[in-house]
C-alpha positions as protocol buffer text, in pm:
chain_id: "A"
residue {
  index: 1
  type: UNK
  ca { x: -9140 y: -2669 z: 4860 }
}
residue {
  index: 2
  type: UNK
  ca { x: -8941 y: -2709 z: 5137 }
}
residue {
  index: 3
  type: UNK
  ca { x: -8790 y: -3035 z: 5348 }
}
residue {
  index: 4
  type: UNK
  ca { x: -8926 y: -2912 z: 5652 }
}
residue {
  index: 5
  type: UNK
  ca { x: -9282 y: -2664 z: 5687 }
}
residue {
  index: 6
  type: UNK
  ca { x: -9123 y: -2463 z: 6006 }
}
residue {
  index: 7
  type: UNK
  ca { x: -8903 y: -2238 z: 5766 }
}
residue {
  index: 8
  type: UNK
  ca { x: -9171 y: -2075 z: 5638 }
}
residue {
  index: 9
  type: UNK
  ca { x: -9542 y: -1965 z: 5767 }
}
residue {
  index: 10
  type: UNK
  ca { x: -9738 y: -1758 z: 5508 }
}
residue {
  index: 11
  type: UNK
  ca { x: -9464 y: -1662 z: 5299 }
}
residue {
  index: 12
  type: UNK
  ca { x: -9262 y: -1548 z: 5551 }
}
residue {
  index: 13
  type: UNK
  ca { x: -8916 y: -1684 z: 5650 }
}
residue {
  index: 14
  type: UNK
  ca { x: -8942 y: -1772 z: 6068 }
}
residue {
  index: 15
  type: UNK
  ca { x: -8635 y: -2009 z: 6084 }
}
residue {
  index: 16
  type: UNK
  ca { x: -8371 y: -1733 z: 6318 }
}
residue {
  index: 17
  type: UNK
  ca { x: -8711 y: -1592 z: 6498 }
}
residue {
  index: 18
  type: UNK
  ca { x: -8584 y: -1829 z: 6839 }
}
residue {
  index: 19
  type: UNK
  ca { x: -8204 y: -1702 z: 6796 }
}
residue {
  index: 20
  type: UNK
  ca { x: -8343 y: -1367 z: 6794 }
}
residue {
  index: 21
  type: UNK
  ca { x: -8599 y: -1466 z: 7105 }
}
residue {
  index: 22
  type: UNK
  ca { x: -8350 y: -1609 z: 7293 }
}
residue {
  index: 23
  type: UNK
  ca { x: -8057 y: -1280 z: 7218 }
}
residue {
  index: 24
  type: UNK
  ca { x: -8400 y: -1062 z: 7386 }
}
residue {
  index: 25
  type: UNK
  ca { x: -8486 y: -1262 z: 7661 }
}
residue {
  index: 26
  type: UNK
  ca { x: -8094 y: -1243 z: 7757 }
}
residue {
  index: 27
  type: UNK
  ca { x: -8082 y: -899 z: 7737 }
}
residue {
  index: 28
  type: UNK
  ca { x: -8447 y: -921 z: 7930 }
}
residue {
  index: 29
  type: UNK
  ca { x: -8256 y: -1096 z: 8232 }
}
residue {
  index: 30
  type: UNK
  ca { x: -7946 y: -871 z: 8230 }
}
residue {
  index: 31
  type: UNK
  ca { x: -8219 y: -570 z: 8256 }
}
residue {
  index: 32
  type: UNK
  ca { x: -8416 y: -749 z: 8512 }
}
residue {
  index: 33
  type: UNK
  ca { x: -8132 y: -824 z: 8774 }
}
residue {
  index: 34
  type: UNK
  ca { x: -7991 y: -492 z: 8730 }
}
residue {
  index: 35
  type: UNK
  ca { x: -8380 y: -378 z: 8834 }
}
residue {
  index: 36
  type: UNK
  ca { x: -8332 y: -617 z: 9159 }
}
residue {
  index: 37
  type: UNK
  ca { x: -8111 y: -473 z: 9396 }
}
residue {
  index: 38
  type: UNK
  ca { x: -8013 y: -804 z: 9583 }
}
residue {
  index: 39
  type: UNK
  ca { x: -7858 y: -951 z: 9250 }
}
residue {
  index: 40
  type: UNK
  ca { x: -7765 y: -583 z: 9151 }
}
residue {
  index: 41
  type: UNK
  ca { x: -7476 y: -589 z: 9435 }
}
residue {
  index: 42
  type: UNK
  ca { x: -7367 y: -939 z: 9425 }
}
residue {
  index: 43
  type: UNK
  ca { x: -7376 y: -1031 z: 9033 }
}
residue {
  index: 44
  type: UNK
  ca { x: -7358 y: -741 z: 8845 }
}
residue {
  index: 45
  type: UNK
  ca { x: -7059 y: -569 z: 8716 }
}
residue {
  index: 46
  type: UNK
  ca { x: -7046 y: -282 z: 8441 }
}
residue {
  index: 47
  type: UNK
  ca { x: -6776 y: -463 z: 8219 }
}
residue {
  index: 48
  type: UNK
  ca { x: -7015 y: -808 z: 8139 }
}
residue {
  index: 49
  type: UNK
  ca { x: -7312 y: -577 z: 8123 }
}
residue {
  index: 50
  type: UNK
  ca { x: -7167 y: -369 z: 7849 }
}
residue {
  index: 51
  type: UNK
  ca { x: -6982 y: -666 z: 7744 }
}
residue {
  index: 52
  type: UNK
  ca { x: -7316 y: -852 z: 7659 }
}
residue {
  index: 53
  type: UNK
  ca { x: -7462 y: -543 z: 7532 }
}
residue {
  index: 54
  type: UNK
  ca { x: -7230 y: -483 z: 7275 }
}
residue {
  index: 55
  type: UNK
  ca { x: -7216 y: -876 z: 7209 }
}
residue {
  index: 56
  type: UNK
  ca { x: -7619 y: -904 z: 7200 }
}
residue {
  index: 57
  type: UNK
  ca { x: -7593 y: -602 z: 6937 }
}
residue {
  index: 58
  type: UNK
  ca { x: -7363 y: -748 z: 6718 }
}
residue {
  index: 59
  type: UNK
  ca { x: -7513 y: -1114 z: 6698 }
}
residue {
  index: 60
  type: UNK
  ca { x: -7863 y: -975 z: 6587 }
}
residue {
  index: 61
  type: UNK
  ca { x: -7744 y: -713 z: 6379 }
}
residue {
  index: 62
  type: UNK
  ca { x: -7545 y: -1022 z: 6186 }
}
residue {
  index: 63
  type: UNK
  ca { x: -7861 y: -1241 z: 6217 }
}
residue {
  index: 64
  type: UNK
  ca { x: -8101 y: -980 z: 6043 }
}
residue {
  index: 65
  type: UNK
  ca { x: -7840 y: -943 z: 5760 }
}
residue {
  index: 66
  type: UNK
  ca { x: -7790 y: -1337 z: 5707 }
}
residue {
  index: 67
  type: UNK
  ca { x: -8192 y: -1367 z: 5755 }
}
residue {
  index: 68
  type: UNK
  ca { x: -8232 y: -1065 z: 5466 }
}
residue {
  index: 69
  type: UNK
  ca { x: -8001 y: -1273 z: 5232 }
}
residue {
  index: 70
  type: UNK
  ca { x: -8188 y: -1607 z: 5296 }
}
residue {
  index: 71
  type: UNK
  ca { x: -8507 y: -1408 z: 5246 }
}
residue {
  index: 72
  type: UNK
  ca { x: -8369 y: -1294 z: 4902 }
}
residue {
  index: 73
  type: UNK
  ca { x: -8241 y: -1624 z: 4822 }
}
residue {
  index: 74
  type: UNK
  ca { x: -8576 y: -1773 z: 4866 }
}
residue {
  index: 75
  type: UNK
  ca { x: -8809 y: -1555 z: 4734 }
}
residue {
  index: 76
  type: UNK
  ca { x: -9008 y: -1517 z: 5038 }
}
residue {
  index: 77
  type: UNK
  ca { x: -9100 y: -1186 z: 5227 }
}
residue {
  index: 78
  type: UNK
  ca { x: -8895 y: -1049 z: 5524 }
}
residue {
  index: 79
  type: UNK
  ca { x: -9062 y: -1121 z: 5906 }
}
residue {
  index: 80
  type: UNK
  ca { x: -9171 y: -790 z: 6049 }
}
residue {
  index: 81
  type: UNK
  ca { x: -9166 y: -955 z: 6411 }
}
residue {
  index: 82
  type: UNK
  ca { x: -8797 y: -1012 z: 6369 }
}
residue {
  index: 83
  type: UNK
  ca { x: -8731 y: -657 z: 6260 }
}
residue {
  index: 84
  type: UNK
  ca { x: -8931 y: -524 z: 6611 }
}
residue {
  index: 85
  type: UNK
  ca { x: -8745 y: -835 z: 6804 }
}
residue {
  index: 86
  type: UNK
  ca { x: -8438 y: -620 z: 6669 }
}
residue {
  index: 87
  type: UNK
  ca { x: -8490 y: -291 z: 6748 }
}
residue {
  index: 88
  type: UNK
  ca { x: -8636 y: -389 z: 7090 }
}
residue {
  index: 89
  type: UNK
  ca { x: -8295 y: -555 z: 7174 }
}
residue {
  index: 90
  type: UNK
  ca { x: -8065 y: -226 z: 7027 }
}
residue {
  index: 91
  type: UNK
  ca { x: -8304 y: -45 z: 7314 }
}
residue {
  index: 92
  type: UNK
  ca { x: -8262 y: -301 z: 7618 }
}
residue {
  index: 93
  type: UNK
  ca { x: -7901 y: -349 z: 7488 }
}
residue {
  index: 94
  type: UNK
  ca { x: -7873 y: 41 z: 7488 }
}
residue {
  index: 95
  type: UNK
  ca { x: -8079 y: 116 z: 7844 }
}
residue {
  index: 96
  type: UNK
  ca { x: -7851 y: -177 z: 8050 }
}
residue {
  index: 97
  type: UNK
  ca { x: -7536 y: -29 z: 8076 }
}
residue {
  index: 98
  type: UNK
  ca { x: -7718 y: 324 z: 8113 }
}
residue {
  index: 99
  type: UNK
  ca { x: -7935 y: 199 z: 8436 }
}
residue {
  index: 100
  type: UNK
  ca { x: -7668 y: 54 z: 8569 }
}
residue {
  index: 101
  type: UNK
  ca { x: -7395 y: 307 z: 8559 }
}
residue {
  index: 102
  type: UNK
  ca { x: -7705 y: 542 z: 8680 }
}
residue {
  index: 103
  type: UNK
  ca { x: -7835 y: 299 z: 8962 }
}
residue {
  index: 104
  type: UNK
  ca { x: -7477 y: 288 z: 9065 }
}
residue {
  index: 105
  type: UNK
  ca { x: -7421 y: 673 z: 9081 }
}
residue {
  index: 106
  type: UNK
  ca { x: -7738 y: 712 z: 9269 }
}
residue {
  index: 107
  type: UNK
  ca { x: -7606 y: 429 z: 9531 }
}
């Protein structure tokens, strides 16, 4: 039905599940090298950790919304692993700037 097969698997619509990936695994790193204490000192500052929190939020809140529509559009059903790559994000996105102001107090 489609020009290519990777938009869909089983009915479901996978073509944003990387975007949202890649969103995770940059909060993932932000929450890791606030976890190390040697990048912690030197990198790390609480304005481009909340910066990229809010930012990371944003983006995959307006991704789910465009992916819904598509979804609709096509007649196919909505990814579940999207949805969970979503609310794991709002957490990590959430929990960064919170560790860090908290790792910093306790410094």
């Amino acid at each position: 039905m489609y020009t290519y097969d990777s938009f869909e698997h089983l009915g479901t619509f996978i073509l944003l599940r990387p975007v949202f990936i890649t969103v995770l695994a940059a909060i993932l790193i932000i929450f890791m090298s606030i976890l190390i204490p040697k990048f912690r000192v030197k990198y790390n500052n609480v304005t481009p950790i909340v910066l990229a929190s809010i930012l990371g939020t944003i983006l995959i809140s307006q991704l789910l919304f465009y992916d819904s529509i598509i979804v609709d559009e096509l007649g196919l059903n909505g990814d579940s692993v999207t949805f969970f790559l979503l609310i794991f994000t709002f957490v990590f996105a959430v929990l960064n700037p919170c560790l860090y102001l908290w790792m910093r107090s306790r410094n």
